[in-house]
C-alpha positions in Angstrom: -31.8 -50.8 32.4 -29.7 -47.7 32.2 -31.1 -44.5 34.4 -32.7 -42.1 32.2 -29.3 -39.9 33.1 -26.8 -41.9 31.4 -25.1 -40.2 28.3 -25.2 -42.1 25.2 -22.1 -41.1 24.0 -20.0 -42.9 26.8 -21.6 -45.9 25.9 -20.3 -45.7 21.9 -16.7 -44.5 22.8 -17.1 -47.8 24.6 -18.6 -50.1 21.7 -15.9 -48.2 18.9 -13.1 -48.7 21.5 -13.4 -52.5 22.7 -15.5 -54.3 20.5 -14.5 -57.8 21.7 -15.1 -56.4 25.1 -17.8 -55.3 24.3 -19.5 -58.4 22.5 -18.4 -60.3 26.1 -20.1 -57.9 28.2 -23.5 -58.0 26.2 -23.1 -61.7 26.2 -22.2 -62.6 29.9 -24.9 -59.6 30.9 -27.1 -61.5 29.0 -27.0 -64.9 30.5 -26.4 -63.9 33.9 -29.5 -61.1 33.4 -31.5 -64.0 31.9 -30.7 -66.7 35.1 -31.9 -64.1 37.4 -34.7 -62.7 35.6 -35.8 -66.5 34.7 -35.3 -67.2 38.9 -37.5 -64.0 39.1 -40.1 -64.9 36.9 -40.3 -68.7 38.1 -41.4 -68.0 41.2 -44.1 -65.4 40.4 -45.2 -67.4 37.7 -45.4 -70.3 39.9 -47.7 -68.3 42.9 -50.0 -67.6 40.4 -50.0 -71.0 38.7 -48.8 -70.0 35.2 -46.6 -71.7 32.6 -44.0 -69.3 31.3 -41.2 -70.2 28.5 -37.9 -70.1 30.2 -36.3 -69.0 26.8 -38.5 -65.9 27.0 -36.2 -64.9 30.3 -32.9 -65.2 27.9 -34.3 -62.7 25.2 -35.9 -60.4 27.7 -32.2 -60.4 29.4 -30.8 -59.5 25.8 -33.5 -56.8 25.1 -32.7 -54.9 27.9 -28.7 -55.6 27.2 -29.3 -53.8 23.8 -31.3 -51.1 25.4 -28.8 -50.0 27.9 -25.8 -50.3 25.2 -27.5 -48.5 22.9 -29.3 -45.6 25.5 -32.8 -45.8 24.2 -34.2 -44.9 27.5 -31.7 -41.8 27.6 -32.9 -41.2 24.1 -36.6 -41.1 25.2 -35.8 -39.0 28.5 -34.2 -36.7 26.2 -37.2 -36.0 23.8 -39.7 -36.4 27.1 -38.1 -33.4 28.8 -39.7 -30.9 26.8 -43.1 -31.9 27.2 -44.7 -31.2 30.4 -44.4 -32.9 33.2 -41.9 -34.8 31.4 -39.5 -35.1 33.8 -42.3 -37.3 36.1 -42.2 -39.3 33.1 -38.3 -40.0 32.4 -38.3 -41.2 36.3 -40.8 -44.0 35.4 -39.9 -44.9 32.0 -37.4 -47.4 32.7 -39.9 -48.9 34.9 -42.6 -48.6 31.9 -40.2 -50.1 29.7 -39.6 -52.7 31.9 -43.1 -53.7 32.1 -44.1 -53.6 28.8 -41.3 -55.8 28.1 -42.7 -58.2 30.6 -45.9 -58.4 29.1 -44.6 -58.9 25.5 -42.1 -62.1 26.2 -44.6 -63.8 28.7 -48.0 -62.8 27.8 -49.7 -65.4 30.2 -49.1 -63.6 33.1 -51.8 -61.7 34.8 -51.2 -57.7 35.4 -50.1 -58.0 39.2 -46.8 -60.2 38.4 -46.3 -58.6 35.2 -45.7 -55.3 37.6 -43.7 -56.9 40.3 -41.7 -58.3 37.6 -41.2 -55.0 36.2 -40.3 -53.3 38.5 -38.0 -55.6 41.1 -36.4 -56.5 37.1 -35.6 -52.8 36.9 -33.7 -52.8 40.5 -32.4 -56.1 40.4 -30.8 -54.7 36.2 -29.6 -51.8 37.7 -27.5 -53.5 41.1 -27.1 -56.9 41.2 -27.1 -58.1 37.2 -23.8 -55.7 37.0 -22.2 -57.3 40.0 -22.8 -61.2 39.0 -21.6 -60.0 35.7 -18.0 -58.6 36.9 -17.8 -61.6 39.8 -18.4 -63.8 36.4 -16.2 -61.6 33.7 -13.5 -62.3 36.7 -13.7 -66.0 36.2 -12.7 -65.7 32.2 -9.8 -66.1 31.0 -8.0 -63.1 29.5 -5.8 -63.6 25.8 
């Protein structure tokens, strides 16, 4: 997910600029997001002896696509710095948002992986899902 610092008009001079580019980016972000997230998942889901959907992994990956093209989380911070001690809160939202994602798309998990889930998702969206993607985007073919 985006950092609650991230301006949401960068992101739509992007989408109104390169649309195709854009359409690639959201769909390469979200298989690569949802192979990692799934590998992520797996093995929580398998130390606690639970039976997850591997589909769910896919659509969480997409979720959080659209929510870092479209800024909701810089949306949110936005609103959340004038209350008080909102600026404690914009630091965790990502990682709020993250977890209540979690528990949505696999509700069979117990609280402890849901967490762990949520938040090494959040790191692992933030540094490594960007990196596979561009090491991946390098492998297509340009027109």
């Amino acid at each position: 997910m985006a950092d609650p610092l991230s301006s949401l008009t960068g992101i739509m001079e992007l989408s109104l600029s390169n649309p195709m580019g854009l359409i690639t980016g959201l769909i390469l972000s979200t298989i690569v997001g949802g192979i990692v997230i799934l590998i992520i998942v797996e093995i929580l889901a398998r130390r606690f002896n639970t039976q997850i959907r591997p589909l769910n992994a896919f659509i969480l990956a997409f979720v959080v696509s659209l929510i870092n093209l479209f800024g909701v989380v810089a949306l949110l911070g936005g609103f959340l710095a004038a209350v008080p001690m909102g600026s404690i809160i914009v630091l965790v939202l990502p990682v709020l948002v993250w977890i209540v994602l979690v528990k949505l798309f696999f509700r069979d998990l117990s609280l402890l992986p849901v967490l762990i889930i949520g938040v090494v998702g959040y790191f692992v969206s933030i540094y490594i899902v960007p990196i596979l993607v561009n090491i991946v985007a390098g492998w297509l073919p340009t027109m």
